[in-house]
C-alpha positions in Angstrom: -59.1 -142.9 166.3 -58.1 -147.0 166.0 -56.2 -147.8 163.1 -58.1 -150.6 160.9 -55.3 -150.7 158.6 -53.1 -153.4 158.8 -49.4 -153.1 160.2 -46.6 -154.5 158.4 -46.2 -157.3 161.3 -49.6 -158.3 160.3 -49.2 -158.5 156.5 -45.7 -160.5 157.2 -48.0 -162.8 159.2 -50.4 -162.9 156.2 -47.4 -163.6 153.7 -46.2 -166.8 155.7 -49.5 -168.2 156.5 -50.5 -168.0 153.4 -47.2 -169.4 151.8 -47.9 -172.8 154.2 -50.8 -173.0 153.0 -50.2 -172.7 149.4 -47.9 -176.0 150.7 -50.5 -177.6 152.9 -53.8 -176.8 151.7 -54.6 -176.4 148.1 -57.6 -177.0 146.7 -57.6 -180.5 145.0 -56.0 -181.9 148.4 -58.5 -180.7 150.2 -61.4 -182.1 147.7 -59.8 -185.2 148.3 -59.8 -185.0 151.7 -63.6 -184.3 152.3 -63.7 -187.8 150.5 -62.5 -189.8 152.4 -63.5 -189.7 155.7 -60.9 -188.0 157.7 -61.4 -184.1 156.2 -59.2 -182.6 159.1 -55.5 -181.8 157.9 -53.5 -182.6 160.8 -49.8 -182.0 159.1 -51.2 -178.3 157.9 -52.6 -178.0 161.6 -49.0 -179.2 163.3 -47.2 -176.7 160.9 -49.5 -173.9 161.6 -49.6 -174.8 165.6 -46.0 -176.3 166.3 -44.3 -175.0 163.0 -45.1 -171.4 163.3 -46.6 -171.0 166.9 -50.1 -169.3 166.0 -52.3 -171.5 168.3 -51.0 -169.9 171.1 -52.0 -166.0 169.4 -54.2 -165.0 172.2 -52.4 -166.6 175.1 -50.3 -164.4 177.5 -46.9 -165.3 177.4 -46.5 -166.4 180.8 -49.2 -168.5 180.4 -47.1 -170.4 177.6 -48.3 -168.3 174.4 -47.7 -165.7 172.0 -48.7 -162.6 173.9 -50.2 -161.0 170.9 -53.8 -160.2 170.1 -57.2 -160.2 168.5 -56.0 -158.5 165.0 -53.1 -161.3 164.7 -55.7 -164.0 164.9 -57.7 -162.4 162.5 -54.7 -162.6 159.9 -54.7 -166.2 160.6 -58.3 -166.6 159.9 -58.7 -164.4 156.9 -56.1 -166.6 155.1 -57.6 -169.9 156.6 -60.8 -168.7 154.9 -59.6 -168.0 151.6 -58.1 -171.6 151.5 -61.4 -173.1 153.0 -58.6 -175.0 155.5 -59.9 -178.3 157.3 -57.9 -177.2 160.6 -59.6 -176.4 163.8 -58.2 -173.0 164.3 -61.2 -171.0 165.3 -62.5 -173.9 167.4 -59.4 -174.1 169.5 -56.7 -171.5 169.2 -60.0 -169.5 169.5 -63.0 -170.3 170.8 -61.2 -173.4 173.4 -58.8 -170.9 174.3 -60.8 -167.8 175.1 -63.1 -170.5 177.2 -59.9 -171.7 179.3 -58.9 -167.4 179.5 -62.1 -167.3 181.4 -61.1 -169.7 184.1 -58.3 -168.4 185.5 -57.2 -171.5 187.4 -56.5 -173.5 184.8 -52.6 -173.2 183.4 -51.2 -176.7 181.8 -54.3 -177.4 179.7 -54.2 -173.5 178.1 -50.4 -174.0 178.0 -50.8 -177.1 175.9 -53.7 -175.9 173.4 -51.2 -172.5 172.9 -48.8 -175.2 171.4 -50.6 -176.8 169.5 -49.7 -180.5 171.3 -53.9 -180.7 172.2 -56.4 -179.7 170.1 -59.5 -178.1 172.4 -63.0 -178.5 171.7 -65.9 -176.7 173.5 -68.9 -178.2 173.6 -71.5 -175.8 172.4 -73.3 -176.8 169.4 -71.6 -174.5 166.5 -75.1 -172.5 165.6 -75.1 -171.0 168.9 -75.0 -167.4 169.2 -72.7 -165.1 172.1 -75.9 -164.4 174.1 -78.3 -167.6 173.4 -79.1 -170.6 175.5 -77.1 -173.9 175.1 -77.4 -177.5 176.0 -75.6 -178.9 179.5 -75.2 -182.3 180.5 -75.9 -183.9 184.0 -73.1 -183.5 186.9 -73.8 -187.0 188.8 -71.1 -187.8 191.9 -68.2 -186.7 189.6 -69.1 -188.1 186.5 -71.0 -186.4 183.3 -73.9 -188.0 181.5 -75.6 -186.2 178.7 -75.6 -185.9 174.7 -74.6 -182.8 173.1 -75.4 -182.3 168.9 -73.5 -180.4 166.5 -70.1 -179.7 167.9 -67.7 -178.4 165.4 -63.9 -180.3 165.1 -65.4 -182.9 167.9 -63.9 -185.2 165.9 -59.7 -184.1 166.2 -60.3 -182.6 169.3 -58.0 -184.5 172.7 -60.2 -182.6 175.1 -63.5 -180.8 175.4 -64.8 -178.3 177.4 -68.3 -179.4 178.7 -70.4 -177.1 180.2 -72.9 -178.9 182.8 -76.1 -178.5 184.9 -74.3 -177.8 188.1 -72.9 -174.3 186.7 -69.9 -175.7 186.0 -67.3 -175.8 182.9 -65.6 -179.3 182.6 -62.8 -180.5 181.0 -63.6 -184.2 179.5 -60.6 -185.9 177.5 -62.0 -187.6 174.2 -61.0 -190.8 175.3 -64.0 -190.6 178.0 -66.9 -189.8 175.4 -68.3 -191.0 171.8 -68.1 -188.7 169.3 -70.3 -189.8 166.2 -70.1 -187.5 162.9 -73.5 -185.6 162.1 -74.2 -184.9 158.4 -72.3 -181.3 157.4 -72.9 -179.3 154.8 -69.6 -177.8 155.3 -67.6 -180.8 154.8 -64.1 -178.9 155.8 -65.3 -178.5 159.5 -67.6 -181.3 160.3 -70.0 -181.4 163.4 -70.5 -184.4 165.5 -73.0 -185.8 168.7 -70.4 -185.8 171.8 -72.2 -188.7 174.5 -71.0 -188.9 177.5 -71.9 -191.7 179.5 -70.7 -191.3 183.1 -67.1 -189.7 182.0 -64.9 -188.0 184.5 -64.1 -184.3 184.4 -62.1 -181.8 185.5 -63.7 -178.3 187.3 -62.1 -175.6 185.0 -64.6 -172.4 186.3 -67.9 -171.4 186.0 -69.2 -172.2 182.6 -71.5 -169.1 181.8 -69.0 -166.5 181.6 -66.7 -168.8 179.6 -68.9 -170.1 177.1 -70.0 -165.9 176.6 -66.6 -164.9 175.7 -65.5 -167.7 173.9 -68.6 -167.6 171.5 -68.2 -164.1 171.2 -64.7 -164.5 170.3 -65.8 -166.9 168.0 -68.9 -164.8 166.0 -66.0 -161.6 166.0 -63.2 -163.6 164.6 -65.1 -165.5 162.4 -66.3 -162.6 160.3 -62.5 -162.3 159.2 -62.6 -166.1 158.2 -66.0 -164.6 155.8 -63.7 -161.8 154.7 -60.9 -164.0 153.3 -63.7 -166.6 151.7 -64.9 -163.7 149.8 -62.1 -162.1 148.7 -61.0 -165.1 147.1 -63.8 -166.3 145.7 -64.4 -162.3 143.9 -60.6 -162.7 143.1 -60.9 -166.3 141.4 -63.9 -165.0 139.3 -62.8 -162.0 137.7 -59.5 -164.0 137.2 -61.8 -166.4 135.7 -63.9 -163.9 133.9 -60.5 -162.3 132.4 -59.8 -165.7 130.6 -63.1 -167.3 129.7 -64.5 -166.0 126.1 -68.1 -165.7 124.5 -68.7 -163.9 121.2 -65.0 -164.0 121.1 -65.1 -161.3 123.9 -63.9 -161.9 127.5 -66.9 -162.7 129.4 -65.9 -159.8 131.5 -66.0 -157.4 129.2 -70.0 -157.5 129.6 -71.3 -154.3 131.1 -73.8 -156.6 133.1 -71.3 -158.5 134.8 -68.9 -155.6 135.4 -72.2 -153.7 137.8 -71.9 -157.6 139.5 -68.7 -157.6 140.4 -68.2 -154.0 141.1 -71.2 -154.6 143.7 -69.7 -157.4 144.9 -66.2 -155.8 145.4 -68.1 -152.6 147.5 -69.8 -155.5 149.6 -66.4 -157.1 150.4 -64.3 -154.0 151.7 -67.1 -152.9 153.8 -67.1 -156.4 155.1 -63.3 -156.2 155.6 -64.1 -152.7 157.9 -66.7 -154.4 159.7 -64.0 -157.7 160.4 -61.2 -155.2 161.3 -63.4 -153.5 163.6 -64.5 -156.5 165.5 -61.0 -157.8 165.3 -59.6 -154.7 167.0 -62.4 -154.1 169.8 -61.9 -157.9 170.8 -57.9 -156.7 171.5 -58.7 -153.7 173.4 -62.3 -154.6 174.9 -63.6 -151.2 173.8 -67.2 -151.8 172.3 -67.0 -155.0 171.7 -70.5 -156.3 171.9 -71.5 -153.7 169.2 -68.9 -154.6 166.7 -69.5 -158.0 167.1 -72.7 -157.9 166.4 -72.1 -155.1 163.3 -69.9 -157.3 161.7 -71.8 -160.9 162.3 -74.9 -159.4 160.9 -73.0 -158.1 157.7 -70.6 -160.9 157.0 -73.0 -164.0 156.7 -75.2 -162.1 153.5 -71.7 -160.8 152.0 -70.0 -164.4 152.3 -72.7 -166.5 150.7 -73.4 -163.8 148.1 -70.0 -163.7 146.9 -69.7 -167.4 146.9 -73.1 -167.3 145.1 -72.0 -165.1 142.7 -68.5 -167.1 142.2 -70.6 -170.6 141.6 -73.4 -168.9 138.8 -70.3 -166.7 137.3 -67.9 -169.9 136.5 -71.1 -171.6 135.0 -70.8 -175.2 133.8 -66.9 -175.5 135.4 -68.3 -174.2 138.5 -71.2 -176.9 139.1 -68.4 -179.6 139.0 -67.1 -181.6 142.0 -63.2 -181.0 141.1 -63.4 -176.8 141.2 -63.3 -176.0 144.8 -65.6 -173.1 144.5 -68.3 -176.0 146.4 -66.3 -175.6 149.0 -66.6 -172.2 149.6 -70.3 -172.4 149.0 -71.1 -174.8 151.7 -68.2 -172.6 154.3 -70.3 -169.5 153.9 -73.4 -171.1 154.1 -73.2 -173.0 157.4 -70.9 -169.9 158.7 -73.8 -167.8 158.1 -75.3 -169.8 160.8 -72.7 -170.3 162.9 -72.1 -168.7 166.4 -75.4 -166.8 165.9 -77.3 -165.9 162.4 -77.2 -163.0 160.8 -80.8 -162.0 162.5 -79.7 -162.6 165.7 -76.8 -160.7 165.9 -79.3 -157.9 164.3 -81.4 -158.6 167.4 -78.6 -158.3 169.5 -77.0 -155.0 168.0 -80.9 -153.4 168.5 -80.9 -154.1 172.4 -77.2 -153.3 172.8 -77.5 -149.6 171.3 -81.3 -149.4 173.0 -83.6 -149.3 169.4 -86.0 -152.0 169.7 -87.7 -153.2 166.8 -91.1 -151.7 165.9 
């Protein structure tokens, strides 16, 4: 029987990350930042990369990383979640990464995304699920020519993975391509149109396999990133509910918002089993396309209701601009699209354990 529990390595993890980013990333520096024009927080990114070494978490050691695993990660992401964090962590440390894991071959690029000294980009547009179809661009006499929409952290990325019509996976340095910023609801990890005009690139490996199991990396971890958005958003609001008076009664006192919250707390642990599970089976590659799929077709309902729930419960404070609970609104709502819907991973789940739909 796996232990889902967490070991004390991993709450020491938890601890320091989310000490940084208690530093780093709180929530009226990160308001600020959505406005004005450059949302990505590169000094939180170097400290969590260079600082503390955890973009290298699922790299080998001897392929310059940290040798550790899966459930690490997911530490990492639960805590960037509960600070919506402009950092793209789950687009490279992750997703990059587990591409570049895929292609054997290459070494000094996966070495230098580990560190943290290039930030890694793959250029699948973000709503793409583990199994579905994505765009390619044309292979022409060594060059790439093609436009690809809605690829998360495009932006701050040095070098993206591009997968093209030739079966290939190719590594394009930004400098090559124009990147142009798409409207985002999520305004802490912006999408852009990547157009590449005849740019050079680099064979890494087939680009099928790799863009499978870095999107499926992606959906799994990702569920942890819901996990830490709703705890702290259920946190924040009975906090909030503790303090805020009506009738001169605590406002959650009321029997009707106790059966809220209590529902919304049972939503939220089974949301942290599901995330641990899918955590875990991506470190020992036991089940892994059913827990995936369990947990990405549970965390996208439980994410937006708690930030739902969060918004209506701090009522007028909680329509504002300046209270970051926004923030987590728009996260949960364009993560409940990313890497695959909730639906699709439903879909998925039904053909993987054989039950159809009627």
């Amino acid at each position: 029987m796996t232990d889902l529990l967490y070991s004390e390595e991993e709450e020491a993890l938890r601890a320091a990350v989310r000490d940084l980013l208690s530093d780093h990333c709180d929530a009226p520096g990160v308001i600020a930042r959505t406005e004005s024009g450059t949302p990505h927080d590169l000094a939180a990114w170097k400290a969590l990369a260079d600082g503390m070494g955890l973009a290298g978490l699922l790299v080998p050691e001897d392929r310059g990383g940290q040798g550790a695993t899966h459930r690490e990660a997911a530490v990492v992401l639960e805590e960037l979640g509960r600070a919506v964090a402009p950092v793209p962590y789950l687009t490279s440390a992750v997703v990059a990464t587990e591409a570049l894991l895929a292609c054997d071959a290459e070494g000094g690029l996966l070495a230098e995304l580990a560190s943290g000294r290039r930030i890694g980009a793959l250029a699948v547009a973000l709503n793409v699920a583990p199994g579905g179809a994505y765009q390619v661009v044309r292979h022409e006499d060594g060059a790439l020519h093609g436009e690809l929409t809605a690829i998360a952290d495009a932006a701050v990325a040095d070098v993206l993975l591009v997968p093209a019509d030739d079966g290939g996976l190719y590594a394009v340095d930004a400098d090559a391509v124009t990147v142009t910023p798409q409207a985002s609801l999520d305004l802490t990890r912006p999408v852009a149109t990547v157009t590449l005009d005849g740019a050079p690139g680099r064979l890494l490996g087939d680009a099928d396999p790799a863009v499978r199991r870095a999107l499926r990396a992606g959906a799994g971890l990702l569920a942890s990133e819901q996990l830490g958005l709703a705890e702290w958003t259920l946190t924040e609001t009975v906090r909030y509910l503790k303090e805020r008076k009506q009738f001169n009664r605590p406002v959650g006192g009321f029997q009707a918002i106790k059966h809220r919250l209590a529902q919304l707390w049972l939503e939220v642990v089974n949301l942290r089993a599901a995330a641990r599970n899918a955590a875990d089976a991506l470190s020992t590659g036991e089940d892994v396309d059913v827990a995936v799929a369990v947990a990405q077709a549970y965390a996208a309902p439980v994410a937006v209701h708690a930030a739902e729930e969060a918004l209506q419960l701090h009522a007028g404070i909680g329509m504002t601009w300046e209270h970051p609970v926004h923030l987590y609104l728009k996260r949960a709502k364009a993560d409940s699209i990313a890497y695959g819907t909730a639906g699709a991973h439903r879909e998925a789940l039904a053909e993987t354990i054989d039950l159809p739909a009627p």
